[in-house]
C-alpha positions as CSV (number, residue, x, y, z in Angstrom):
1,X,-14.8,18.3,-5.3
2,X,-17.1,15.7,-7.2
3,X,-17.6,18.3,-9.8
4,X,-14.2,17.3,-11.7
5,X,-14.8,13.4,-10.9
6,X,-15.0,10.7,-13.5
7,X,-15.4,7.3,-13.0
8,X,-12.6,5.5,-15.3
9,X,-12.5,1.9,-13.4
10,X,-15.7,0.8,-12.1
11,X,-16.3,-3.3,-11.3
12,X,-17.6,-4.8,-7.8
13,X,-13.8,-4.9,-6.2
14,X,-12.2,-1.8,-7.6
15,X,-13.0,1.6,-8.6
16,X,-10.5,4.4,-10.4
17,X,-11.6,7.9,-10.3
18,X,-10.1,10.8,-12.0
19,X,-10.2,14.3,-10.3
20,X,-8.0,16.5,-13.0
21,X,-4.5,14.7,-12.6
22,X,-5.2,13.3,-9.3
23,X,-6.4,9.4,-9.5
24,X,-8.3,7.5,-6.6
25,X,-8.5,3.6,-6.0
26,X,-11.1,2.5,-4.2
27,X,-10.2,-1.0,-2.8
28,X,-13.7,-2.8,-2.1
29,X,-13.1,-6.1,-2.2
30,X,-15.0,-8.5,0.2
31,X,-14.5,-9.2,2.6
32,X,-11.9,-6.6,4.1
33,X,-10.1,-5.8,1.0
34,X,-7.6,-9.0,1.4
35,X,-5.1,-9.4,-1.2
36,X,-4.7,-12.7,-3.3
37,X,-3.0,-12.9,-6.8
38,X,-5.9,-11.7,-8.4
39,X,-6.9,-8.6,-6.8
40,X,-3.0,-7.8,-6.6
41,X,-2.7,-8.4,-10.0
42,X,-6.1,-5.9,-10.8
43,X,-4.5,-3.3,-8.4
44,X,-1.1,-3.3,-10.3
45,X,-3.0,-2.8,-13.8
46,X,-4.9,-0.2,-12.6
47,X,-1.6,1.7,-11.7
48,X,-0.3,1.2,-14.9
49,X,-3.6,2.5,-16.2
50,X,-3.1,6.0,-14.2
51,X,0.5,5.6,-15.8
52,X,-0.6,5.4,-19.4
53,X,-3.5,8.3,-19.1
54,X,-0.7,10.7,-17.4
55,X,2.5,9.4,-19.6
56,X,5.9,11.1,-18.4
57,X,7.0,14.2,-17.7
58,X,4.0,15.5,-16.2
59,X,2.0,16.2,-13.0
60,X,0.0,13.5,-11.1
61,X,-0.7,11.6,-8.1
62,X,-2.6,8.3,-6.7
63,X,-4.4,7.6,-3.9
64,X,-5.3,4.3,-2.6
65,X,-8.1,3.9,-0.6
66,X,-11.1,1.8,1.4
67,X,-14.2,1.5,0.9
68,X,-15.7,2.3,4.1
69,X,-14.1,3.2,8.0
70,X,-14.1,-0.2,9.1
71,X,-11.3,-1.7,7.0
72,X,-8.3,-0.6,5.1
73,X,-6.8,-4.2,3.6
74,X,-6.5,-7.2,6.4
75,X,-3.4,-8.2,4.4
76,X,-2.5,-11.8,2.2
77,X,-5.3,-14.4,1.6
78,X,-2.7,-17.0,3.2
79,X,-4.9,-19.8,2.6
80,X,-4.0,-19.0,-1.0
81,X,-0.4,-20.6,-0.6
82,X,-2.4,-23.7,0.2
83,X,-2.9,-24.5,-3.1
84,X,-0.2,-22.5,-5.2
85,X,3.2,-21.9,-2.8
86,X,4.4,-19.3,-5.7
87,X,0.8,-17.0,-5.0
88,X,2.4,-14.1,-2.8
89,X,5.4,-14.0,-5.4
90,X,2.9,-13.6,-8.5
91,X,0.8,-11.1,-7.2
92,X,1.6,-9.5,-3.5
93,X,5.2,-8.8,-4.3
94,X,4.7,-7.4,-8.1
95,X,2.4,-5.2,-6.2
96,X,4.8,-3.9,-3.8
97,X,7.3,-3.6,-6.3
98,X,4.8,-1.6,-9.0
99,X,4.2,1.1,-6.2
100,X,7.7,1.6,-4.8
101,X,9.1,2.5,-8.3
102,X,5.7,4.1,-9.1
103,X,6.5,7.4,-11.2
104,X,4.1,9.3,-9.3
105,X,3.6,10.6,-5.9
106,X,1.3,7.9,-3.8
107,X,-0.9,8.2,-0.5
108,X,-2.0,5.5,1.2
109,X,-5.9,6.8,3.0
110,X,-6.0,4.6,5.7
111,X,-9.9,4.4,6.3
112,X,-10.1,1.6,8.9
113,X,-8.2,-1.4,10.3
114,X,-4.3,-2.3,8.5
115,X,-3.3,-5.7,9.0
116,X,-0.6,-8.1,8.4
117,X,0.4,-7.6,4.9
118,X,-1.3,-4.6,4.4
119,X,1.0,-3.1,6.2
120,X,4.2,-3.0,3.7
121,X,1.4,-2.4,1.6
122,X,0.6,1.1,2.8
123,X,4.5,2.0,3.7
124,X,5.2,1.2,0.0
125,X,2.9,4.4,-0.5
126,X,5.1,7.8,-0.2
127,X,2.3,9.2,2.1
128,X,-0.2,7.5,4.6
129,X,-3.5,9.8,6.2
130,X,-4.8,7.7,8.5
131,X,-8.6,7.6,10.4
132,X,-8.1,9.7,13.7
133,X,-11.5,7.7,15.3
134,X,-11.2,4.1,14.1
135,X,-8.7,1.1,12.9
136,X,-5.2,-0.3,14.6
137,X,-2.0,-0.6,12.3
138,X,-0.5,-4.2,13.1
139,X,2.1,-6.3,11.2
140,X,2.0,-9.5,13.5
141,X,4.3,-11.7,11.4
142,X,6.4,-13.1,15.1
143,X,2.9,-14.0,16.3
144,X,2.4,-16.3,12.6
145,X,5.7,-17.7,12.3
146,X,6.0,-16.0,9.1
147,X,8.7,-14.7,7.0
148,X,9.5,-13.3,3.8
149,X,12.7,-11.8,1.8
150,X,12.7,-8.2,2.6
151,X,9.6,-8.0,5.1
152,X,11.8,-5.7,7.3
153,X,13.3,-3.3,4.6
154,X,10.2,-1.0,4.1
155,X,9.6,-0.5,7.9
156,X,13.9,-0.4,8.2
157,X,14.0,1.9,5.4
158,X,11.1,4.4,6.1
159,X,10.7,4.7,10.3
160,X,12.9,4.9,13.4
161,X,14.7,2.0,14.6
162,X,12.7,1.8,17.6
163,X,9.5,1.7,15.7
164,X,10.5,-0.4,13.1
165,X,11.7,-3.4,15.9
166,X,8.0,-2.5,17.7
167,X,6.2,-3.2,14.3
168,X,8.3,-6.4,13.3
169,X,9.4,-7.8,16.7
170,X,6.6,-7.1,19.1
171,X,3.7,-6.8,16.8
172,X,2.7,-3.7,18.3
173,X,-1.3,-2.6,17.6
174,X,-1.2,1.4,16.9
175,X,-4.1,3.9,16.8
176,X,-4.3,6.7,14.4
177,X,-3.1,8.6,17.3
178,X,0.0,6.7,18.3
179,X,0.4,5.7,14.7
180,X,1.3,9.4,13.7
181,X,3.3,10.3,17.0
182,X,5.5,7.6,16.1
183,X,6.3,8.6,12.3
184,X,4.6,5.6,11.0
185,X,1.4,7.9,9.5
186,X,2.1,11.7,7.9
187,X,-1.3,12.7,9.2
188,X,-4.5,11.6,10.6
189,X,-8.2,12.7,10.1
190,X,-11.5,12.4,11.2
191,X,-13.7,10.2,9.1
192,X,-15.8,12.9,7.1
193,X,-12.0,15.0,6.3
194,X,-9.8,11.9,5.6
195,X,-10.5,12.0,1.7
196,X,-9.7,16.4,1.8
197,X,-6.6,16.0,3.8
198,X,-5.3,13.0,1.3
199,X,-6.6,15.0,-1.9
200,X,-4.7,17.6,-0.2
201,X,-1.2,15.7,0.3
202,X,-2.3,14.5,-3.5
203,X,-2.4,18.4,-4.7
204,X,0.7,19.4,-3.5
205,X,2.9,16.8,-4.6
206,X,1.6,16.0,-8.0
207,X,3.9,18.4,-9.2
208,X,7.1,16.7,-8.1
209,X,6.7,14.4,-11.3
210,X,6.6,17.3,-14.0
211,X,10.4,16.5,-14.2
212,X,10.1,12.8,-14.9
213,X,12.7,12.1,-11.8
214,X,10.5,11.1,-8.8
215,X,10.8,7.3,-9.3
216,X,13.9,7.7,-9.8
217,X,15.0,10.0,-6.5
218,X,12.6,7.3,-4.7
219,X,14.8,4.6,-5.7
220,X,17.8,6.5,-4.4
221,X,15.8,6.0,-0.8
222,X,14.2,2.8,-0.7
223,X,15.6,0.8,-3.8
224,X,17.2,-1.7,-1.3
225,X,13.3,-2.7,-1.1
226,X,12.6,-2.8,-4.1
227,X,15.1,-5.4,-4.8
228,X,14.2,-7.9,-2.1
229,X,10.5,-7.9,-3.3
230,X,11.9,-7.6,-7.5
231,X,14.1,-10.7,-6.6
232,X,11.1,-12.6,-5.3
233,X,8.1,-11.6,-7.9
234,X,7.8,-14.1,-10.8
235,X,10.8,-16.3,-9.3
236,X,10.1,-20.0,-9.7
237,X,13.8,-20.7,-9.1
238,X,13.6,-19.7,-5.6
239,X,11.8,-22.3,-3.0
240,X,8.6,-21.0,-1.1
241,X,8.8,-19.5,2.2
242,X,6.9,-22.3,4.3
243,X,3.3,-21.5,5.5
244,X,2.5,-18.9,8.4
245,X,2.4,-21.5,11.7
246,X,-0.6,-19.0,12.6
247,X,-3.8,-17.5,10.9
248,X,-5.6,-14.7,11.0
């Protein structure tokens, strides 16, 4: 498979790699791929990049992935909000927003441990492939006292009642295992198969864009989403939520 691959995006926190019209981000970002304004602000030009190089009407997809088998994204830099209260609203929210409405097929690859934030963050991919052998899914915003407009809509919008309340009201940890039985993963892998079975999901979907419709169709679904987290990106108007009572 490394035959086809070229290297389009390659600094010490990022990389974008191009296998025909299948694009892979590499999130490597220390430590644990954590999102701040910054590195949400590189993430959402570097979709727009894969944008630009396919244009419309044609076939593609996107993974996004981690940089090792340890970590996935451990969610917001909250100290952040510390010193600017509007940080999650220029940078985590545009980000959520840029991949829901994403032209493009997307798969979250899962590699290691999903925390906090990163959570909406892989549910706003179409696809997740998660690491069968290591890493726990957990969005523990009742254990921080934290809250934001919308945090419920992906999780409301994309699993089963049940699951959603267990992610958002109990904080529940899940295994690859546990996280696939319960709808919240499309398929989990060992380690050394995680990147064929995503290129794989990648492959067979790219084609679902040749008609220019698939952000479009995806609004249809999750668009209710998209405007909690549109309504909150780049609004100064709006007052801050107050800090998580908690850290992690």
């Amino acid at each position: 498979m490394s035959q086809d691959k070229k290297s389009i995006i390659n600094d010490p926190d990022l990389a974008l790699d191009r296998y025909g019209n299948i694009f892979v981000i590499t999130m490597r970002k220390a430590p644990e791929n954590r999102l701040n304004t910054k590195y949400a602000r590189k993430i959402i030009r570097t979709f727009h990049k894969v944008r630009d190089l396919l244009g419309s009407s044609s076939e593609g997809a996107v993974i996004t992935q981690g940089n090792d088998t340890k970590f996935w994204c451990t969610g917001l830099e909250l100290d952040e909000t510390d010193t600017n209260p509007y940080a999650n609203a220029e940078g985590f929210f545009p980000l959520l927003a840029t991949i829901v409405s994403f032209p493009f097929p997307t798969i979250a690859l899962i590699t290691g441990h999903t925390f906090g934030g990163a959570c909406p963050f892989a549910l706003s991919h179409d696809y997740r492939v998660m690491n069968s052998k290591r890493g726990f899914f957990c969005m523990p915003p009742v254990d921080l006292g934290l809250h934001f407009p919308g945090i419920g809509s992906l999780p409301r919008l994309k699993l089963h009642p049940q699951i959603a309340r267990k992610m958002l009201l109990e904080a529940h940890r899940w295994t690859g295992e546990a996280a696939l039985k319960d709808g919240i993963v499309d398929a989990i892998a060992e380690p050394d198969k995680m990147f064929d079975v995503a290129m794989e999901l990648a492959r067979k979907w790219a084609p679902k864009a040749k008609m220019d419709v698939y952000g479009v169709l995806r609004s249809e679904l999750y668009g209710e989403a998209n405007r909690h987290f549109r309504d909150v990106a780049y609004n100064y108007s709006q007052r801050p939520q107050p800090a998580a009572k908690a850290k992690i």
